[in-house]
N, C-alpha and C positions, 0 to 999 in steps of 0.2 A: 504494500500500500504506500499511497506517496507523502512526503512530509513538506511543508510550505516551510520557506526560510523566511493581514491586515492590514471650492463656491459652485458653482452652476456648471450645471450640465449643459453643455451648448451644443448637442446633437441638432442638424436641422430636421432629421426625422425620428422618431423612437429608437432606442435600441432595439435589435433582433434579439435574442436567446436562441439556443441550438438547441433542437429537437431534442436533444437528449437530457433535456429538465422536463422531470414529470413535473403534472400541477399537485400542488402541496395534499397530502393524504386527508382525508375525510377526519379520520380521528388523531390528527395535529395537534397537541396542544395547541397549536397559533396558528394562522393561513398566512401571518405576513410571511414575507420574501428577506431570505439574511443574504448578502453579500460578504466577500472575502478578496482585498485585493494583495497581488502578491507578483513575482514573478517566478514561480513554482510554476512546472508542466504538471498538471495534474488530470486527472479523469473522472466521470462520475461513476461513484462508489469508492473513493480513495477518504483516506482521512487524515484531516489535518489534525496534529498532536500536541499539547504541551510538551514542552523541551528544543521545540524548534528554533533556532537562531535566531534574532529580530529583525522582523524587516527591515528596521529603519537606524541601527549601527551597531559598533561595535561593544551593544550587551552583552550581560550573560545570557545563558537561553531562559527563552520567557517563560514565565509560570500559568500560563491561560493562553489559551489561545480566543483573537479578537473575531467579532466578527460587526456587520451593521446594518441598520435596516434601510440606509440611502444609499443609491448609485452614487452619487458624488463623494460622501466618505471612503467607500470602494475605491473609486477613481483614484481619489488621492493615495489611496493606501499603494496601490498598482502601480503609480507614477515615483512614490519615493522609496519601495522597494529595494533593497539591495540587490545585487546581483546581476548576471547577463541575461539577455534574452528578452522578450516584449515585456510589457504589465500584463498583467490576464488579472479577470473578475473572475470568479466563481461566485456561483448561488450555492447556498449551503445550507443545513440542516443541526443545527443543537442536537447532541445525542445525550443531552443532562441538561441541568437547568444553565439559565445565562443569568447575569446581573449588570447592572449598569453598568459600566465601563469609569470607576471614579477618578481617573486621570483627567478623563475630559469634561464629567459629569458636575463632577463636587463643586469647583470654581471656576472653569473656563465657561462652560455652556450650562448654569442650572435649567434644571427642567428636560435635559438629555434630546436637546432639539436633534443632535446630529443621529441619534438611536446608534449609540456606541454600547457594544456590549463586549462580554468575558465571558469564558466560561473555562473551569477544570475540563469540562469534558471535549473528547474530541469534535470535530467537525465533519460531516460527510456533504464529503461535494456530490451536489445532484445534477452540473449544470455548469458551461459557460458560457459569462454574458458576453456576448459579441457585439460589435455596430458602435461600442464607446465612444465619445471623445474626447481627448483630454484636454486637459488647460494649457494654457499659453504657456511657452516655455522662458520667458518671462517669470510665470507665477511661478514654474514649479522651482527655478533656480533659486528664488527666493524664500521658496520655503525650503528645500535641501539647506540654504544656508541658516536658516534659520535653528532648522536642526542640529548644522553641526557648531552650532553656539551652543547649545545646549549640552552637547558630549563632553564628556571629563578630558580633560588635558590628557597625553599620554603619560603615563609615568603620576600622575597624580595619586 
């Protein structure tokens, strides 16, 4: 099984999704839609794990894996991604409970506008979303820099 190393959407038409996302099962706890952005090849029926590297630097490996209920969180997650190879969204499935995501929840965004979530448990991908678009590369330079303001010095 494979392991992932999580503003506006400015598509001018909808995204597609690939046939191979069922629509969400009858007895779902939820029928919303999780995404997961990342640059991991992955497939549906793979799972994403706690202990996977972080997408976005040189952490220890993460203790939840992330998941969210907007394309554009996705988006972003895809676009600042570590690693080679495209961004990819995956649609995904909680296989345990999820909780708010308190990084972004508690003081950046109350109220959990962006539907950032966590979970101990794995993630099964059902599905990739295709047809994305990302943001300016402008924005995303910006915010990678932004990030790596945030990273610990080396050697600190």
């Amino acid at each position: 099984m494979g392991r992932a190393t999580g503003e506006q959407h400015r598509a001018a038409a909808p995204p597609r999704t690939t046939t191979s996302e069922p629509p969400p099962a009858a007895d779902a706890p939820s029928s919303q839609r999780f995404y997961h952005g990342t640059r991991a090849d992955l497939k549906p029926g793979d799972l994403i794990e706690r202990g996977y590297r972080s997408n976005f630097g040189k952490r220890k490996e993460a203790g939840y894996v992330y998941l969210t209920g907007t394309l554009d969180a996705a988006i972003w997650g895809a676009e600042l991604a570590l690693g080679e190879g495209p961004g990819r969204i995956y649609t995904v499935e909680p296989t345990g409970p999820i909780e708010d995501d308190p990084n972004l929840t508690d003081t950046k965004y109350p109220g959990n506008p962006t539907q950032s979530y966590r979970s101990l448990a794995p993630l099964r991908v059902t599905g990739e979303h295709t047809g994305w678009q990302g943001h300016p590369p402008e924005r995303v330079k910006a915010m990678k820099d932004r990030i790596a303001g945030l990273e610990p010095l080396e050697g600190s």
